[in-house]
KOLDRENZA-172605 format. One record per residue (C-alpha): residue number from 0; residue in three letters; x, y, z. Coordinates in pm, 1 decimal, padded with zeros to 6 digits, always signed. Each point is the difference from the previous one (the first is absolute). Layout:
R  n  res  east  north  up
R  NUM  ALA  X  Y  Z
...
***
This chain:
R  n  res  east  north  up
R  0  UNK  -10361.5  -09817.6  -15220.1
R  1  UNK  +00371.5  -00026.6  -00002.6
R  2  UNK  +00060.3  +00330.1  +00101.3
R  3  UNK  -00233.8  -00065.7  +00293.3
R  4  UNK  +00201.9  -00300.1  +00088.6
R  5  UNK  +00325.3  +00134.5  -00033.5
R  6  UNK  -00129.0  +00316.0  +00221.1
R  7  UNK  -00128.5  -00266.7  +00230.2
R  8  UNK  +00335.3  -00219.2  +00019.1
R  9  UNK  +00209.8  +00329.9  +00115.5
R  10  UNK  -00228.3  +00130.7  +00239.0
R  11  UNK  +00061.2  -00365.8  +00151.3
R  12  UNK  +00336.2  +00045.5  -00026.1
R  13  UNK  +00047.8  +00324.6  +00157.4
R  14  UNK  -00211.6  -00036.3  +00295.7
R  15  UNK  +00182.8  -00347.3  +00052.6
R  16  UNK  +00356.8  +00213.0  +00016.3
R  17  UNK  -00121.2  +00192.3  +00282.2
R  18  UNK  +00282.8  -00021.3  +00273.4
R  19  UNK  +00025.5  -00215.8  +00267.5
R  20  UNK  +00124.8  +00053.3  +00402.4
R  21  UNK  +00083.0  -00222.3  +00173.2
R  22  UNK  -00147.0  +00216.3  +00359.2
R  23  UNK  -00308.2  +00130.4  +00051.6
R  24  UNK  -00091.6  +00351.3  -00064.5
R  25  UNK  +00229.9  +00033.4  -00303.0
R  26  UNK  +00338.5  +00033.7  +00206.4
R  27  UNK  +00301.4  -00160.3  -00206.4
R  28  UNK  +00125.3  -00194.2  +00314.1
R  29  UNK  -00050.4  -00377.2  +00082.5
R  30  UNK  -00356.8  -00099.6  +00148.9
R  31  UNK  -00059.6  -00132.6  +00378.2
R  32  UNK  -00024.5  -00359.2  -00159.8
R  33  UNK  +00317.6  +00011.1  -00165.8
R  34  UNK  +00199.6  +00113.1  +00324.9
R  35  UNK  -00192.6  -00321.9  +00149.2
R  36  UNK  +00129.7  -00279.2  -00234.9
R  37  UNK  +00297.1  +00219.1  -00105.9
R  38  UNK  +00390.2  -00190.5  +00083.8
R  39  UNK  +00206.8  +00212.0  +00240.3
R  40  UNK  +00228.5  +00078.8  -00298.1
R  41  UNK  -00245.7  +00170.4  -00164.3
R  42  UNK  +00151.3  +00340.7  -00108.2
R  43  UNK  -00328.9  +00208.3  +00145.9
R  44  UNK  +00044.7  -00199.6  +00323.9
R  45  UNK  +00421.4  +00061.4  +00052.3
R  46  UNK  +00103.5  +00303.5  +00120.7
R  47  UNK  -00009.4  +00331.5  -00239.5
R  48  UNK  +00408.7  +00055.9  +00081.4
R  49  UNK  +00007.8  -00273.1  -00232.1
R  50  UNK  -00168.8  +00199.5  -00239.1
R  51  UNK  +00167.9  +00321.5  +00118.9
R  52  UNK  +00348.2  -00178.2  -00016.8
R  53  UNK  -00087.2  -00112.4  -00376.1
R  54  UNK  -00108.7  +00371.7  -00089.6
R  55  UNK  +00339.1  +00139.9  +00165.2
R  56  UNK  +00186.2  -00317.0  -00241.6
R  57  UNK  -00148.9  +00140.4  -00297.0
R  58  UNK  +00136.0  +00367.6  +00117.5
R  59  UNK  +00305.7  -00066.9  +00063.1
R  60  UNK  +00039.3  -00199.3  -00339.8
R  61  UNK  -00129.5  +00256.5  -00188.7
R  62  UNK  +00211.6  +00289.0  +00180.3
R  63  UNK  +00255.6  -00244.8  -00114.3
R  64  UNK  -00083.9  +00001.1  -00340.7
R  65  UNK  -00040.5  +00386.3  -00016.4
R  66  UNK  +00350.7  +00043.4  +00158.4
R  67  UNK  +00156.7  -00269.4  -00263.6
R  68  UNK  -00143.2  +00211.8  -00228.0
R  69  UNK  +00085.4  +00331.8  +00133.2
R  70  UNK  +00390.8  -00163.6  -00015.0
R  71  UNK  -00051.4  -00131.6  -00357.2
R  72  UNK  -00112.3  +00333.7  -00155.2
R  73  UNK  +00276.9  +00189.4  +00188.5
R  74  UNK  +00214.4  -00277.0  -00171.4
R  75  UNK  -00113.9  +00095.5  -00360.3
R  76  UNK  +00021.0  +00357.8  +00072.6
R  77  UNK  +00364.6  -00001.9  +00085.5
R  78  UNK  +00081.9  -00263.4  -00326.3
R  79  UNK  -00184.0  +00242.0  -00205.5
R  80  UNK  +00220.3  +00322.4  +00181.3
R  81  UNK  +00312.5  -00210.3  -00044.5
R  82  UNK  -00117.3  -00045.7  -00363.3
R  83  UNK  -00077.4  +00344.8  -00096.8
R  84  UNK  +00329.4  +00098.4  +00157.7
R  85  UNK  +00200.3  -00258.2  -00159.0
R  86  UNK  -00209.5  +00141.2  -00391.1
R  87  UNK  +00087.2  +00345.2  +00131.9
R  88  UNK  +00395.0  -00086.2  +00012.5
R  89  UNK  -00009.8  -00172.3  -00331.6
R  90  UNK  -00137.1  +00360.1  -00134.0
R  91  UNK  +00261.9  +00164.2  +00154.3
R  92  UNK  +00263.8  -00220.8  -00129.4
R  93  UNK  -00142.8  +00008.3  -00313.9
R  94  UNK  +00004.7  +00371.0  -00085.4
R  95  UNK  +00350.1  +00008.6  +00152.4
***
């Protein structure tokens, strides 16, 4: 009886987890009703440069990052050059 319970209980549950749009038909994009009683700032009723201007932000940041990074590892690569050279000499000097 427990077992038919418990079987019961999470049927419930996943058939209540069943995904919900807010349009008809499916679509992931706000319904008729919501453009209606939407406010004009609404981010589905401004402009998509807004969105497109965002998107282009979050390039240009991360181009950012990857050239910071590009600098930083050409950084570490000429320590490490400088550091080999400088363990080289002292091997030199040594056996002199």
């Amino acid at each position: 009886m427990k077992r038919i319970a418990i079987i019961i209980v999470t049927l419930a549950l996943m058939l209540s987890s069943v995904p919900a749009f807010a349009a008809e038909g499916g679509t992931k994009s706000p319904s008729k009703k919501a453009y209606k009683h939407a406010n004009e700032k609404a981010a589905f009723k401004r402009s998509g440069d807004q969105l497109a201007a965002k998107k282009e932000a979050k390039k240009a940041k991360r181009e950012a990052r990857e050239a910071k990074r590009e600098v930083k590892k050409a950084k570490k690569a000429e320590r490490k050059a400088h550091h080999e050279e400088k363990k080289a000499l002292k091997k030199k000097a040594k056996k002199e």
